[in-house]
C-alpha positions in Angstrom: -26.6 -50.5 -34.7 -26.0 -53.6 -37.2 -27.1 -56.7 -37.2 -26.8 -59.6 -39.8 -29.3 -62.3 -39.3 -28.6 -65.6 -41.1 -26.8 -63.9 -44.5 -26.4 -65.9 -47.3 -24.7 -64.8 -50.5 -23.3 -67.6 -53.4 -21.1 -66.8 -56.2 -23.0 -67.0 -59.3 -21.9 -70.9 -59.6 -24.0 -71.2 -56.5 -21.4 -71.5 -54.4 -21.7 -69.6 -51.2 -19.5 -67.2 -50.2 -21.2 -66.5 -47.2 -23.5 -68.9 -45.6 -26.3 -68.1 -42.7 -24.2 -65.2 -41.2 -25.3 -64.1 -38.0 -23.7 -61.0 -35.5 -24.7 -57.8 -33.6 -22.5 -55.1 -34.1 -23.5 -52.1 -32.1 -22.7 -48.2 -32.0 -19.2 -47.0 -30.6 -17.4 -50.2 -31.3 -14.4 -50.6 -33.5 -14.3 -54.1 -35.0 -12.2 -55.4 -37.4 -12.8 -58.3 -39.3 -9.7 -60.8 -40.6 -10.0 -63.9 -42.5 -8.0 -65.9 -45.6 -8.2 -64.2 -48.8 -11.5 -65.8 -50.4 -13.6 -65.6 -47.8 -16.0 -62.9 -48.2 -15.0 -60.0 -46.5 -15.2 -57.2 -49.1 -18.4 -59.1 -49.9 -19.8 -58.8 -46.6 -19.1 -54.9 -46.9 -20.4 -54.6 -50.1 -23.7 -56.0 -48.7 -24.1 -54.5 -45.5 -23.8 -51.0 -47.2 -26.6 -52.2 -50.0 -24.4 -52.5 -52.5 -24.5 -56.1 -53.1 -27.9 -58.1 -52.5 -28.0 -61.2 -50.2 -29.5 -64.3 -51.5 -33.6 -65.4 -50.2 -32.8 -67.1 -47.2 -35.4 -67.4 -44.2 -34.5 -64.1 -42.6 -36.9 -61.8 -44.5 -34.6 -58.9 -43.5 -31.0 -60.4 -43.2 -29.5 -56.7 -42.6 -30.9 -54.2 -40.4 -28.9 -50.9 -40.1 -30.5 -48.6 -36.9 -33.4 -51.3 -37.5 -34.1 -50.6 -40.9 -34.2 -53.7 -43.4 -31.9 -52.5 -46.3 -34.0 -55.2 -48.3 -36.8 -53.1 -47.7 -35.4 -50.1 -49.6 -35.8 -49.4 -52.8 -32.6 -47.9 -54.9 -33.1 -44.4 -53.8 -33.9 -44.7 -50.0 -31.1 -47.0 -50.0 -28.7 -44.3 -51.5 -30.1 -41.6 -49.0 -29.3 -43.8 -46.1 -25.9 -44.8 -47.8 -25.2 -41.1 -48.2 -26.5 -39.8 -44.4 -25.0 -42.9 -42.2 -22.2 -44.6 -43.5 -18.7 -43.7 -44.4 -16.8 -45.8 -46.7 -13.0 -46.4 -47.5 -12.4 -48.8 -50.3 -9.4 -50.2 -51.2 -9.3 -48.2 -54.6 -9.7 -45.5 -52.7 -12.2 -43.6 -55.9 -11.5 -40.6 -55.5 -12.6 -38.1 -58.1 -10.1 -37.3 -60.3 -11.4 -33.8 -61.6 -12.3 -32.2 -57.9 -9.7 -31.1 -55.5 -8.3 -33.0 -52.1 -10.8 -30.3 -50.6 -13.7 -30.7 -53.0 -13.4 -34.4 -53.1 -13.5 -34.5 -48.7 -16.3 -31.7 -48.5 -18.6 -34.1 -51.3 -20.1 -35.9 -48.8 -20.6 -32.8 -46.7 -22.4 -30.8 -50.2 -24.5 -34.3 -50.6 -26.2 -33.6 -46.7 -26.3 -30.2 -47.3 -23.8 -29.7 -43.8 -21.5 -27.0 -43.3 -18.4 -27.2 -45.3 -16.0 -26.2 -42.6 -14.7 -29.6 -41.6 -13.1 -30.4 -44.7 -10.4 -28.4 -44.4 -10.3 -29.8 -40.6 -10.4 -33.3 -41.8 -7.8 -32.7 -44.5 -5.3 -31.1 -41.4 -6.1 -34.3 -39.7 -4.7 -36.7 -41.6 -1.8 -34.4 -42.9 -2.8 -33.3 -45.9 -3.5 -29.6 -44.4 -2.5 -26.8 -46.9 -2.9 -29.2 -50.1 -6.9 -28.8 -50.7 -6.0 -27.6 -54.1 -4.1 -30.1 -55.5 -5.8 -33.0 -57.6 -5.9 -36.2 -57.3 -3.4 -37.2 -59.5 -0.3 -35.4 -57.7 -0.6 -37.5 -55.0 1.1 -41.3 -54.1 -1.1 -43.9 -53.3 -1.2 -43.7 -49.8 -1.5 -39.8 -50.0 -5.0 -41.0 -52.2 -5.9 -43.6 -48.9 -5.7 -40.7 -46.6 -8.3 -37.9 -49.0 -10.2 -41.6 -49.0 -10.4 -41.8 -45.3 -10.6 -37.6 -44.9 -13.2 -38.1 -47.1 -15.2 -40.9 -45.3 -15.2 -39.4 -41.8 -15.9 -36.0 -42.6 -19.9 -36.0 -42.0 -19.8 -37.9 -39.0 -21.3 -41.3 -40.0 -23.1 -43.6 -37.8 -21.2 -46.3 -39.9 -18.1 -46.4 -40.9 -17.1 -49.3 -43.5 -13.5 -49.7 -44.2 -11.8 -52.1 -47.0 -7.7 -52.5 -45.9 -7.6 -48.4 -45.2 -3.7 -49.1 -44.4 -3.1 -51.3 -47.1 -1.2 -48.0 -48.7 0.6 -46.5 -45.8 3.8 -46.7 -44.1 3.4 -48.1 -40.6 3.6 -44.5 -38.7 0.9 -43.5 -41.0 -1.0 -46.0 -40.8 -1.1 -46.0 -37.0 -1.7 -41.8 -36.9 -4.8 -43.3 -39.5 -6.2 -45.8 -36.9 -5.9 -43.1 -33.8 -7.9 -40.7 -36.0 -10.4 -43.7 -36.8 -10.6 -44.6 -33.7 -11.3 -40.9 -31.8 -13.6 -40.3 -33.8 -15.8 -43.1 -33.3 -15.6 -43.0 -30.1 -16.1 -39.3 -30.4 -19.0 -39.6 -32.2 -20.6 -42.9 -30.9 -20.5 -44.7 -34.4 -19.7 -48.5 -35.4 -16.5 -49.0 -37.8 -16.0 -52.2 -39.4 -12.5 -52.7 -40.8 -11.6 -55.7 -43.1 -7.8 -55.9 -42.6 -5.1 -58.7 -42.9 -3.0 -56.6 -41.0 -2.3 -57.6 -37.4 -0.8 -54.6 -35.9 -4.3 -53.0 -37.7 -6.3 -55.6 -35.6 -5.0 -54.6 -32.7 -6.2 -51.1 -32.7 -9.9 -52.5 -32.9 -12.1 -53.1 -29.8 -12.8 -56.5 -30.9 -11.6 -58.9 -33.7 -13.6 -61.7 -36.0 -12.7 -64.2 -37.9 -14.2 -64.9 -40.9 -14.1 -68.3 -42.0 -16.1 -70.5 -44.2 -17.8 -71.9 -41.2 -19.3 -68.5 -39.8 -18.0 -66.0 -37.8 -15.9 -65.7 -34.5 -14.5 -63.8 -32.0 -10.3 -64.2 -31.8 -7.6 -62.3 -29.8 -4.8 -60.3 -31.6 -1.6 -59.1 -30.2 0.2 -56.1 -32.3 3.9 -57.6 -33.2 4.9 -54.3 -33.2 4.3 -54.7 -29.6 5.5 -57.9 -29.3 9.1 -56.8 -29.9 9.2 -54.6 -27.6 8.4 -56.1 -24.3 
């Protein structure tokens, strides 16, 4: 589904955030990605979904998505492929402040020229039902992660890329948010990558990594949650 193959990307000092980075991700698996603050995980999102360019390394394509080279793209194919297969929940959430919950879910729906239906379905699911017309600003934070996350899984990606998504919620919340993720990957056969620093968050995932400024690594993480109850 994804594979990086020897990604480089500096800082504009030079410095290298991320040097030769190489994994296979493939399609149904929930992986989530923890590392110290500094690292470059929100860079490595921002490049694997285009929007960020790696530096010239010896990989001519250091990013393949279903086998296509996103260095091969130019702006618009790249934005057609962004808009199709991948889903994305950023930290700052942007939402659109002048649509509705409903409008701003069924976007990317509109954009694919799919059904409209499942916006209202998605909005139910992560317990927003019943407020499609509010706006954007009569909601809390985490009320703005979940429209953010509606929002991102709504068409069905084949990639879903998520930036903390539980970095506003309560801990019930959060966890109802992770079940939803996760069903509907493996409902739908997609990859999710999650950049979290939360452990009970890691847990969820099929598989951890640890980014670190030697590479990349697989670890093992136990939920505390779960911890205090055994």
């Amino acid at each position: 589904m994804l594979e990086l193959r020897q990604l480089t990307k500096s800082y504009a000092s030079g410095h290298p955030v991320l040097d030769k980075l190489s994994w296979r991700f493939r399609a149904g698996e929930f992986v989530a990605i923890m590392g110290d603050s500094g690292v470059g995980k929100s860079t490595l999102l921002n490049l694997i979904a285009g929007l960020d360019q790696p530096d010239p390394g010896p990989q001519a394509s250091p990013i393949l998505v279903d086998g296509v080279a996103m260095s091969g793209l130019d702006d618009d194919a790249a934005t057609r492929l962004r808009r199709a297969r991948m889903g994305f929940i950023f930290q700052a959430f942007h939402v659109l402040p002048h649509l509705t919950l409903l409008q701003n879910v069924a976007l990317p729906l509109l954009l694919n020229g799919l059904p409209r239906g499942r916006a209202g379905q998605m909005l139910e699911a992560v317990g927003l039902g019943g407020r499609g017309a509010d706006f954007p600003h009569q909601l809390s934070g985490g009320e703005l992660q979940r429209v953010a996350i509606a929002r991102a899984l709504v068409h069905r990606p084949a990639l879903v890329l998520a930036d903390e998504p539980t970095g506003n919620l309560d801990p019930d919340t959060a966890d109802t948010i992770l079940t939803l993720l996760r069903q509907e990957i493996k409902a739908t056969g997609a990859c999710a990558i999650m950049v979290t620093h939360s452990h009970a968050a890691a847990a969820m995932a099929d598989k951890t990594l640890l980014l670190t400024k030697l590479g990349i690594q697989e670890t093992t993480i136990v939920n505390p949650f779960e911890q205090k109850t055994r």
